[in-house]
C-alpha positions in Angstrom: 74.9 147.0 132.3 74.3 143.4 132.8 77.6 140.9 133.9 76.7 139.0 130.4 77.2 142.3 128.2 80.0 143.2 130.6 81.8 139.7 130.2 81.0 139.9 126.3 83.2 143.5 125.9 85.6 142.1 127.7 85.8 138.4 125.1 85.1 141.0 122.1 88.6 143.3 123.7 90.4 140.3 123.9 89.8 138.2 120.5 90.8 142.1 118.9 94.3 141.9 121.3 94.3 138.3 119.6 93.6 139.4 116.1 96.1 142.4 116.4 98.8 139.7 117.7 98.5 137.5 115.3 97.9 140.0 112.3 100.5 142.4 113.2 104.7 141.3 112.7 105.4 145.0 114.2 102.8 144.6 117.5 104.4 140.8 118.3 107.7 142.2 118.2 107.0 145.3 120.4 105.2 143.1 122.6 108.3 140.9 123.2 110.8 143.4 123.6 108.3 145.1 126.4 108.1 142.2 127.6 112.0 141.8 127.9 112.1 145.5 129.3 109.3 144.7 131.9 111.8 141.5 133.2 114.4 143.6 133.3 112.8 146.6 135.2 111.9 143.4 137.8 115.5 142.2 137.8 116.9 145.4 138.5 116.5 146.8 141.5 114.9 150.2 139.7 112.6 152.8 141.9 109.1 152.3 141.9 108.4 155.1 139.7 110.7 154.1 137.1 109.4 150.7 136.9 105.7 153.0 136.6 107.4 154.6 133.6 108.9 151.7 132.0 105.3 150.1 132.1 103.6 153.0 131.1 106.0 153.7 128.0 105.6 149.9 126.7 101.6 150.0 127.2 102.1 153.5 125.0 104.1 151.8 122.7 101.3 149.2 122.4 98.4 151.3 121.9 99.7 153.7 119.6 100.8 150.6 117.3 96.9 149.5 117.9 95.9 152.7 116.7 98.3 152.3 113.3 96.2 149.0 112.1 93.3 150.6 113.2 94.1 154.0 111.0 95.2 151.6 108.4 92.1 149.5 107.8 90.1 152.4 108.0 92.1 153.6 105.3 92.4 150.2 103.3 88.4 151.4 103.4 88.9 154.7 101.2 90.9 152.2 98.5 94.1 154.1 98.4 93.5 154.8 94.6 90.9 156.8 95.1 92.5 159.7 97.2 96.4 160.3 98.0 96.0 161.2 101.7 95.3 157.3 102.4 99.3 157.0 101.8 99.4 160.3 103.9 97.7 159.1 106.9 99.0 155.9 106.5 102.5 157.5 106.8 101.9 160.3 109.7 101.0 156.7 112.0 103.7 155.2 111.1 105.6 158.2 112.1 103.8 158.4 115.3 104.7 154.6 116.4 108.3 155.4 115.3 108.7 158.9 117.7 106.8 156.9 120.4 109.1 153.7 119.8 112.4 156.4 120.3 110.9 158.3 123.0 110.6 154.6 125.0 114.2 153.4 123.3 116.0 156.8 124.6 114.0 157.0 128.3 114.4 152.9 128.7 118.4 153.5 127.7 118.6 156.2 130.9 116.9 154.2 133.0 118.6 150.7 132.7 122.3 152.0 131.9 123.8 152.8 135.5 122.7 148.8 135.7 124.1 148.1 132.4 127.4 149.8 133.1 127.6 147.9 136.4 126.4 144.6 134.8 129.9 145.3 131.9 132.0 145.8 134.5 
């Protein structure tokens, strides 16, 4: 692979993170609260493999809301008219970025209350 095809996938990954960002209310305000849990895992003196987690589970978080506007212009494709499942599909993704959103809230929540608690106090 050449550096200019290599440099061009990485421009063409970047203006679709830019397109996604400014298209998508839901990704810009995951983004910011992972952002807000990423400062916080720095502020708080967490273990390194909780801070690995913490990443990992906002990057998921990320991703998986990618792969909702993906599903859903793909769908938008089909004309939702034309076949029910578009709503279906459309639905299961959504309920796929919502489990993945509570799996993050609930681990996130263990992880940062013994600092909370002690922050209260």
């Amino acid at each position: 692979m050449s550096l200019r095809r290599l440099l061009k996938s990485f421009v063409d990954a970047i203006h679709g993170l830019r397109h996604v960002f400014k298209s998508e209310q839901n990704f810009r305000i995951q983004a910011l609260i992972g952002l807000l849990v990423l400062l916080a895992a720095f502020y708080f003196p967490l273990r390194s493999w909780e801070v690995i987690l913490l990443i990992l589970l906002v990057l998921l978080v990320l991703l998986v809301e990618i792969l909702n506007t993906v599903f859903e212009y793909f769908s938008d494709l089909l004309k939702p008219r034309l076949h029910h499942y578009v709503r279906v599909i459309k639905d299961v993704m959504a309920g796929a970025v919502l489990l993945t959103s509570l799996v993050a809230l609930i681990v996130g929540t263990i992880i940062f209350y013994p600092y909370l608690e002690n922050l209260i106090k």
